[in-house]
C-alpha positions in Angstrom: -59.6 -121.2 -49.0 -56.6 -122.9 -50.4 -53.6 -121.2 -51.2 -53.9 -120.9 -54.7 -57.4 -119.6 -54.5 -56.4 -117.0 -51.5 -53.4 -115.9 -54.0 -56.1 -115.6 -57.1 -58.1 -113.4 -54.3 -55.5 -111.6 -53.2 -54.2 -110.5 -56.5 -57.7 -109.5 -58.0 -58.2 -107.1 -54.7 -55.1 -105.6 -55.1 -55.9 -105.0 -59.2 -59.1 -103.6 -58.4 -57.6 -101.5 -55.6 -55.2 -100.0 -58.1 -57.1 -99.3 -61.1 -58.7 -96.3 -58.9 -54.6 -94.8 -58.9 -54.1 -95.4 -62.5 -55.0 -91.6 -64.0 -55.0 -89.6 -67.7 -53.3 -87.1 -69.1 -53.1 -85.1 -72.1 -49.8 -83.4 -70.8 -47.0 -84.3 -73.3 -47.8 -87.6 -74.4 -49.7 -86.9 -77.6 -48.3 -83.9 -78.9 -46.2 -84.2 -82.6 -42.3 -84.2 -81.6 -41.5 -81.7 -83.4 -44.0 -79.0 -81.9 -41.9 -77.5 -79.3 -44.0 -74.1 -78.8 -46.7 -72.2 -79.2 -47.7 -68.2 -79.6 -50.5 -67.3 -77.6 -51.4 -63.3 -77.9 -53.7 -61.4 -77.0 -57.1 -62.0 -78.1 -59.3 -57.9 -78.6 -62.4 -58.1 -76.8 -64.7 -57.0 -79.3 -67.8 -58.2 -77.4 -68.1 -54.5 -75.5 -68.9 -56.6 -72.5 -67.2 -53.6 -69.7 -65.0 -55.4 -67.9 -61.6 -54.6 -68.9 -59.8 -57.7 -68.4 -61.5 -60.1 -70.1 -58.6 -60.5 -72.9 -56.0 -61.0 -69.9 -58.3 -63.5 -68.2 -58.3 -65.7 -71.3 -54.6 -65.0 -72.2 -53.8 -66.4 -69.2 -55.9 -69.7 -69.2 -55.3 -70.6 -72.4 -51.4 -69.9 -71.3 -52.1 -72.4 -67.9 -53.8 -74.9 -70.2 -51.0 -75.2 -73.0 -48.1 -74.7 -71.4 -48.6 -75.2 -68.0 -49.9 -78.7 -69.0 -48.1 -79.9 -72.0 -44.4 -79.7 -72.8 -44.7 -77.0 -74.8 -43.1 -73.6 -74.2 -44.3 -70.1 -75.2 -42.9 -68.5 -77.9 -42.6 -64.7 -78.0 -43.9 -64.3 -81.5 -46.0 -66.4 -84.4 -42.9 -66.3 -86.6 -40.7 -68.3 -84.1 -43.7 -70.8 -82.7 -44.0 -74.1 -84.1 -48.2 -73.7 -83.0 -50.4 -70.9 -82.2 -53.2 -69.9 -81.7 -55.4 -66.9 -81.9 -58.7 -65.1 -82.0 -61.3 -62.1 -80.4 -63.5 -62.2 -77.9 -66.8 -61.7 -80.1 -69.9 -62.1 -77.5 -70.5 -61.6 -74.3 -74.0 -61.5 -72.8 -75.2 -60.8 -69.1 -78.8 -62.0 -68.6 -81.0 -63.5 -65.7 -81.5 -67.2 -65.6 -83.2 -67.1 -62.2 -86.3 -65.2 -61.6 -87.8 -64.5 -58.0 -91.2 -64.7 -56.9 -91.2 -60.6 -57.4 -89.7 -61.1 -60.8 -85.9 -60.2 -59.4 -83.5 -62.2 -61.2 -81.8 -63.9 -58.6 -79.3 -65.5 -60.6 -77.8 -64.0 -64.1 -76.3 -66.1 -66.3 -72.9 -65.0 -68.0 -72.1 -66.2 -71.9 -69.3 -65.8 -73.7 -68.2 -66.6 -77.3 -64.5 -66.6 -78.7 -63.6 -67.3 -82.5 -60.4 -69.0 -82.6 -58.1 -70.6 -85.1 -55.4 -73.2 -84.1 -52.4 -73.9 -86.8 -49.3 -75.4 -87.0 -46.6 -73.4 -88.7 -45.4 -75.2 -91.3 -49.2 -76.0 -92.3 -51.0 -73.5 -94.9 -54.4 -74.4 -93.1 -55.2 -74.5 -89.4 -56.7 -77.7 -88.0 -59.1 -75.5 -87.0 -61.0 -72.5 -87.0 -64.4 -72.4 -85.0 -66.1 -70.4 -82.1 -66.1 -71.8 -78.3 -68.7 -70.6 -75.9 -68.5 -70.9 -72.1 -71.1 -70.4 -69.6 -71.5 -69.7 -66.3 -73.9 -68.0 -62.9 -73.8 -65.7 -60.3 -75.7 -64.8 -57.4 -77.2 -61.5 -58.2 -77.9 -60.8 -54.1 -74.9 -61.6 -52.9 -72.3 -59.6 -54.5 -73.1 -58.7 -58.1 -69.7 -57.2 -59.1 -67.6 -59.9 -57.8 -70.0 -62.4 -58.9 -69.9 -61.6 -62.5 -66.2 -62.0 -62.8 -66.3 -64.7 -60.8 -68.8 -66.3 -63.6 -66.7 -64.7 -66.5 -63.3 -66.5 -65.1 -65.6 -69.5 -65.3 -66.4 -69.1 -68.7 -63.1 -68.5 -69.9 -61.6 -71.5 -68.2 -64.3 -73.7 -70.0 -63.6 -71.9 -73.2 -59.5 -72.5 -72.8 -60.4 -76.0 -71.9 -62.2 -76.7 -74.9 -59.5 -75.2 -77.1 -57.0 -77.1 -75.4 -59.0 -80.9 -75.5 -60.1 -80.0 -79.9 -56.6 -79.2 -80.1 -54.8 -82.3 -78.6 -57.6 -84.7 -79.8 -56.3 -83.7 -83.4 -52.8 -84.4 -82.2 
């Protein structure tokens, strides 16, 4: 090889090399400059799903995704945020997705649905205001209880993702 072709080699290897370091990022870069913060509250669980938490659980992922990941800081109230969101927990459904030779469900299959609207607040409309599903399943034979809200924290996490990605794509 001569020099200039081992320099030619040398420099594509090391591009190709680095292309696999090179990574993306929603976190900061797209967000207006003047949205600062956000209001996340509470979203009621009106789905009667039982477990008690469920508002909590996606309180706090929508809370990792938007300010855990972005610039943005939470703001204690709607009136002071510069974003927010909100919503209710409207459906959740518990149902087999596996079936056994015996007809035991083996696996159950947890669904949930959350209306949400996303504004800014100097906007009279929100950018937008649709429903989000998640999904997720659990081992019935293993351990039931613990499996379920392991499949619920699942489907929340989707959910909060999804709000999260429609709401920066827009940005």
């Amino acid at each position: 090889m001569t020099y200039s072709k081992r320099n030619i080699f040398f420099v594509l290897l090391l591009s190709i090399c680095m292309s696999g370091c090179i990574s993306y990022s929603f976190t900061g870069t797209s967000i207006p400059s003047d949205v600062r913060t956000i209001n996340i509250p509470f979203f009621p669980d009106q789905s009667r799903s039982g477990l008690g938490d469920l508002s909590d659980r996606l309180n706090q992922a929508l809370i990792n995704r938007f300010v855990n990941q972005s610039r943005l800081s939470l703001a204690n109230n709607q009136e002071s945020a510069d974003a927010f969101i909100e919503g209710a927990i409207q459906n959740y459904v518990n149902r087999p997705f596996s079936v056994r030779g015996d007809e035991q469900a083996n696996i159950n299959e947890i669904q949930i649905t959350v209306r949400a609207t996303f504004q800014y607040q100097k906007d009279d409309e929100p950018l937008w205001n649709k429903s989000f599903s998640g999904s997720a399943t659990y081992n019935t034979l293993e351990n039931p209880v613990d499996g379920e809200l392991e499949a619920a924290e699942a489907a929340l996490q989707q959910i909060a993702n999804n709000m999260f990605n429609d709401a920066v794509s827009n940005w």
